[in-house]
C-alpha positions in Angstrom: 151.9 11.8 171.6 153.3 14.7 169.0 155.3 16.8 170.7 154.2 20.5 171.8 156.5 23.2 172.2 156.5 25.9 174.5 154.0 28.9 173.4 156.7 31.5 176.1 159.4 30.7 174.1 161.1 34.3 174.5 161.8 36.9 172.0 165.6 37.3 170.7 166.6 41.1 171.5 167.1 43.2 168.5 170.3 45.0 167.7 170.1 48.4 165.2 172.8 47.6 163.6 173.8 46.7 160.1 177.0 44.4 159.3 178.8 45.1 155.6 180.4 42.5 154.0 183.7 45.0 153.6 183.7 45.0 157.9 182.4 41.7 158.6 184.0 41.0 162.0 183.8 44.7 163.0 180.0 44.2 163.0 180.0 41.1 164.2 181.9 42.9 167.8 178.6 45.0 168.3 176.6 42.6 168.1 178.7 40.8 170.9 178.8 43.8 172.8 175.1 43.1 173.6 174.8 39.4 173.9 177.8 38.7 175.2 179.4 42.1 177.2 181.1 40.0 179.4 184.0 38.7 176.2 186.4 41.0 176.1 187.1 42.8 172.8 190.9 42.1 172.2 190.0 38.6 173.5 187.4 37.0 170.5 188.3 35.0 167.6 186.6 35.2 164.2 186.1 32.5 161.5 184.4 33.0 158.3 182.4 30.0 157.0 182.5 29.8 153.2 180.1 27.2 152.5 176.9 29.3 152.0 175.5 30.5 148.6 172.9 32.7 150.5 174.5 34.3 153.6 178.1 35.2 155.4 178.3 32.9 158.3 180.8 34.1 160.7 182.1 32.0 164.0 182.9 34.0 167.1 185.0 32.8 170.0 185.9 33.4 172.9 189.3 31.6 175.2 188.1 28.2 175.8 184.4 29.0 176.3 182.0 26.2 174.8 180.1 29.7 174.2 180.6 30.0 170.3 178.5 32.2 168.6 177.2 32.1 165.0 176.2 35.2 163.0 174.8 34.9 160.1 174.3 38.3 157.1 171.8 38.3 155.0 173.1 38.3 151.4 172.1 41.2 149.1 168.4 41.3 148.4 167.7 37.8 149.9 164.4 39.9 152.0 162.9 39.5 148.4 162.9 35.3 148.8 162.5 35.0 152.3 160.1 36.1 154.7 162.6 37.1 157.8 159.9 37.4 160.6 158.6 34.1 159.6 162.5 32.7 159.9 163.1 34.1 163.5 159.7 32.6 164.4 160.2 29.4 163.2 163.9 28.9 164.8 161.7 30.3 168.1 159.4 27.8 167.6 161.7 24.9 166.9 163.6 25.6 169.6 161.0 25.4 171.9 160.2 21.6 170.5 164.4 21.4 171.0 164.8 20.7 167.4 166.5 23.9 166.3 169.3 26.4 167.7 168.8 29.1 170.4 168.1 32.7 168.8 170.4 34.7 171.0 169.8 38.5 168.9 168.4 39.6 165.4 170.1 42.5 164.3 169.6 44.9 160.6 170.7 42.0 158.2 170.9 39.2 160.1 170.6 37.1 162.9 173.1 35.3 165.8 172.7 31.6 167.2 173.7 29.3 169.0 176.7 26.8 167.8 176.0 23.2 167.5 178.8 21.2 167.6 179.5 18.7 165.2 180.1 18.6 160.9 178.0 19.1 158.4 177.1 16.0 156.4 178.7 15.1 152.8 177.9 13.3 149.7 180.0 10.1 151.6 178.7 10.8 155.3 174.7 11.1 154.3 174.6 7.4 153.2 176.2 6.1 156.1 173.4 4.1 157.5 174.6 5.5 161.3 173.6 8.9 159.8 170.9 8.9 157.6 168.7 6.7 159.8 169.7 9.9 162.7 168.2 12.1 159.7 165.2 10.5 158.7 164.1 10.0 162.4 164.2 14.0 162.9 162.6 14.7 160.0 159.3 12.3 160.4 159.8 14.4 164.3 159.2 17.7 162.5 156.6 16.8 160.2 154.9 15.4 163.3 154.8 19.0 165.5 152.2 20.4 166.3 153.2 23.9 165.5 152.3 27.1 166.9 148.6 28.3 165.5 150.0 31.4 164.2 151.8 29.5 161.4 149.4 29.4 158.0 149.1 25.2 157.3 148.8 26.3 153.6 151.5 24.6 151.1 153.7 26.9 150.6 155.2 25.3 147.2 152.7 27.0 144.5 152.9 30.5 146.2 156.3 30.8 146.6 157.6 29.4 143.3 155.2 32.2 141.6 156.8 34.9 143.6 159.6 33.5 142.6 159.1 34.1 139.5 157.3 37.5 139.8 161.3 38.7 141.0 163.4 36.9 137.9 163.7 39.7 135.0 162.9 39.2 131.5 166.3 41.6 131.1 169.1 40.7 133.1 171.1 44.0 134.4 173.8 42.3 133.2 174.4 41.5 129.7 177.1 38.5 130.6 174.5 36.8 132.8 171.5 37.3 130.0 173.8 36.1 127.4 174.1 32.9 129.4 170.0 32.6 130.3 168.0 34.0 127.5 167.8 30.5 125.5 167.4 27.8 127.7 165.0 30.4 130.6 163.6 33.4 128.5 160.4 34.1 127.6 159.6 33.2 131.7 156.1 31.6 130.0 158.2 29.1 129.3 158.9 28.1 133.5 155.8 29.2 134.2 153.7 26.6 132.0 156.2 23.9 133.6 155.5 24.9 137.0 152.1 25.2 137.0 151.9 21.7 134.8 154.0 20.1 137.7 152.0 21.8 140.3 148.6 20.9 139.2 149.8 17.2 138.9 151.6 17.0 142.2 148.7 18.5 144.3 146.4 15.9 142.3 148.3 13.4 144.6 147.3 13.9 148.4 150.8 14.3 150.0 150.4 15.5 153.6 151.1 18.6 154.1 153.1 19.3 156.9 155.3 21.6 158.6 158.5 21.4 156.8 162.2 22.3 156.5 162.2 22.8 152.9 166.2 23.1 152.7 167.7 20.0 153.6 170.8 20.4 152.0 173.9 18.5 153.6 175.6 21.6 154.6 172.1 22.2 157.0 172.4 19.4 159.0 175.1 19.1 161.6 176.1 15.3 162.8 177.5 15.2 166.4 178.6 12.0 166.5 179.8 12.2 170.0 175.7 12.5 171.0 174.7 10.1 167.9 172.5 13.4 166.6 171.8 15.7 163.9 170.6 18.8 164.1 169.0 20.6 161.5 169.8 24.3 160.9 169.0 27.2 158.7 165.1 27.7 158.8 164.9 30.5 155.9 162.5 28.0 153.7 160.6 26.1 157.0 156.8 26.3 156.2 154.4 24.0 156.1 154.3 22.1 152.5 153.7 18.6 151.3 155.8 15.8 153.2 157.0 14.0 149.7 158.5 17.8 148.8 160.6 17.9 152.0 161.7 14.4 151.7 162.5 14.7 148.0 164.7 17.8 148.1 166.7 16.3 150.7 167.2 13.2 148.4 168.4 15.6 145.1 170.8 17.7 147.8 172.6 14.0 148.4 174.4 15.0 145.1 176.6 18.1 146.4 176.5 21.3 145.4 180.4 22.4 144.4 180.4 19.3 142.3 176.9 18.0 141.6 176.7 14.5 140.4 173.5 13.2 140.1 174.8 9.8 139.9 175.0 9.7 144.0 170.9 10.4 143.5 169.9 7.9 145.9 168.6 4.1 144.2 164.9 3.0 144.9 167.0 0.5 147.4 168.4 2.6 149.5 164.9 5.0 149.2 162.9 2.2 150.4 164.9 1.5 153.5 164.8 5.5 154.7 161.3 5.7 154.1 160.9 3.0 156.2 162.4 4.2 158.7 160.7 7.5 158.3 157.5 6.0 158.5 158.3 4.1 161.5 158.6 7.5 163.7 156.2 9.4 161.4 153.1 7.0 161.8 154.2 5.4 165.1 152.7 3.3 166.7 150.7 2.1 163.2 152.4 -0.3 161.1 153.9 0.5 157.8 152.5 -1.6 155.1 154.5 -2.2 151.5 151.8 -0.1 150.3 152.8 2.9 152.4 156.5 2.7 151.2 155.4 2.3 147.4 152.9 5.5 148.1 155.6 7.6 149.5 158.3 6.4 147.2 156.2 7.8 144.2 155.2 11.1 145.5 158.9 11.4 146.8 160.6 11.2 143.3 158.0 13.1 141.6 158.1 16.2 144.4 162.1 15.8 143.8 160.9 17.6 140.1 159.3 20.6 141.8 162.4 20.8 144.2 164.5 21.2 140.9 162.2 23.2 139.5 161.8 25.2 143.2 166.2 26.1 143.0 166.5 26.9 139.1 163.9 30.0 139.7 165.4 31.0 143.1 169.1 30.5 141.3 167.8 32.7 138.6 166.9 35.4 141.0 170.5 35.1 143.1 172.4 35.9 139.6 170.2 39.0 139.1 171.1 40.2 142.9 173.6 38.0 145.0 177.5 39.8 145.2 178.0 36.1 146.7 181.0 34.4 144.5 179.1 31.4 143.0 178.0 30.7 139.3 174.1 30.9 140.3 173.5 30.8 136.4 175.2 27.3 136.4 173.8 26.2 139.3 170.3 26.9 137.6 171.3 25.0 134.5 172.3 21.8 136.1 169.2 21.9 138.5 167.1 22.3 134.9 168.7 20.1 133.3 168.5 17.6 135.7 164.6 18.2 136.0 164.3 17.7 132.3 166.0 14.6 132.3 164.0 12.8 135.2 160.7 14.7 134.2 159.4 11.8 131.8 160.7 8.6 134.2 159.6 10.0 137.9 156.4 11.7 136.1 155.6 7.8 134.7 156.1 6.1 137.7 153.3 4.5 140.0 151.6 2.4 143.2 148.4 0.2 143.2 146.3 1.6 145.7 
């Protein structure tokens, strides 16, 4: 039976106030004057997380308290790519099936949640067969919810990549970052014939469409391996969207993000045995036929195009806006480039039916 979560799941309070990046942890005590007034002020400790290329993330502790609380600030102009009442619903939600942090309080620019303990996976940890099997397993649980009725079961792929590009200029502010962009991105006609080319195809292919993470990087799934569990975390993207997109982003995040190699793209091998075990908890109790694996193994690799496609136009946008430190314009050029050289062999490959 798919799970069904819990339509009481309780609102998070909201806290009017706004958290600057130049006062970080000052913020982050009002908050915790209203979730948690019984830690005393002299008494918390603070730790900035640094590996996010959207948000601030900043730890709060308290004495030995198993308590920790995460607070997360929106980075500048991020409310133009994500949909923020749609983010706090869909951690509500996902709680409520226990596959997502509590929401303790939403606040200005941001949001706090629960702590999950653990570490975030790595280009070595996420082939580890005692963690990718944990990974696949939760994802075939979410694409099996059945999710709260409020939730439009559109695809959310075609829409949001042409709002995407409604936000990228054809005039970067400035000049350094349009230097760097203007040959291999501007005119945008030229993205726009490639995503609506790959879109057309892909919807031509049937992938179920269902309700969906849509940022599986490593650094968004925590492994406790004291439990033998991931947890998945950071629901900005989650919609619902075609299965082979989900699955196939995840696969192109296996090659890092501070040092991409697309070598450690994962072989047909190793995709054929996580599918299968995917399958095994997405279409329980029916068996999985060869012809199931081959299915999903095509629509996979070719969704893993849109996905590059999907982060060069939302990396365009973060090096119009983002004040984060991180070359977005060179994170769009490898994700491009990387498109451009699989386009031709994922585009060409195929299943008998």
């Amino acid at each position: 039976m798919d799970p069904v979560g819990r339509l009481d799941e309780p609102n998070a309070p909201f806290v009017p106030v706004t958290i600057h990046e130049a006062t970080i942890f000052e913020g982050a005590r009002k908050i915790l004057e209203k979730i948690r007034p019984t830690w005393p002020s002299e008494g918390i400790e603070f730790k900035l997380f640094t590996d996010g290329i959207t948000n601030k993330l900043v730890g709060c502790f308290y004495g030995d308290v198993k308590d920790t609380v995460l607070i997360r600030v929106y980075g500048n102009k991020t409310d133009l790519l994500i949909d923020r009442t749609a983010e706090t619903r869909n951690i509500r939600m996902l709680h409520s099936f226990g596959l997502a942090p509590q929401l303790y309080a939403t606040f200005n620019n941001g949001l706090a949640y629960e702590f999950v303990p653990g570490v975030t996976l790595t280009p070595e940890s996420v082939i580890e067969p005692s963690v990718w099997t944990l990974v696949a397993q939760k994802m075939a649980q979410m694409h099996r919810l059945q999710c709260w009725t409020e939730i439009p079961r559109i695809p959310m792929l075609r829409g949001k990549l042409e709002k995407f590009l409604s936000l990228i200029p054809e005039t970067f502010t400035r000049s350094e970052i349009h230097v760097r962009v203007k040959d291999q991105f501007l005119p945008l006609s030229k993205l726009r014939a490639e995503v609506d080319q790959l879109c057309d195809h892909l919807e031509r292919l049937g992938s179920p469409v269902v309700f969906s993470h849509n940022d599986l990087l490593l650094g968004n799934v925590v492994y406790t391996e004291s439990l033998r569990q991931v947890t998945f975390i950071d629901y900005e993207y989650a919609a619902y969207n075609y299965q082979a997109f989900d699955i196939g982003n995840h696969f192109t995040e296996f090659a890092g993000i501070d040092e991409v190699d697309y070598t450690r793209y994962p072989s047909r091998e190793f995709q054929m045995n996580w599918l299968r075990v995917y399958l095994e908890t997405f279409q329980h109790p029916q068996k999985v036929t060869q012809n199931d694996l081959d299915r999903l193994y095509v629509h996979v690799n070719q969704f893993a195009l849109a996905s590059h496609l999907f982060w060069t136009v939302w990396a365009l946008i973060q090096a119009e806006h983002s004040t984060i430190d991180f070359d977005f314009v060179k994170f769009a050029q490898v994700r491009y480039g990387e498109y451009l050289a699989r386009k031709d062999e994922f585009l060409a490959l195929s299943y008998e039916n």
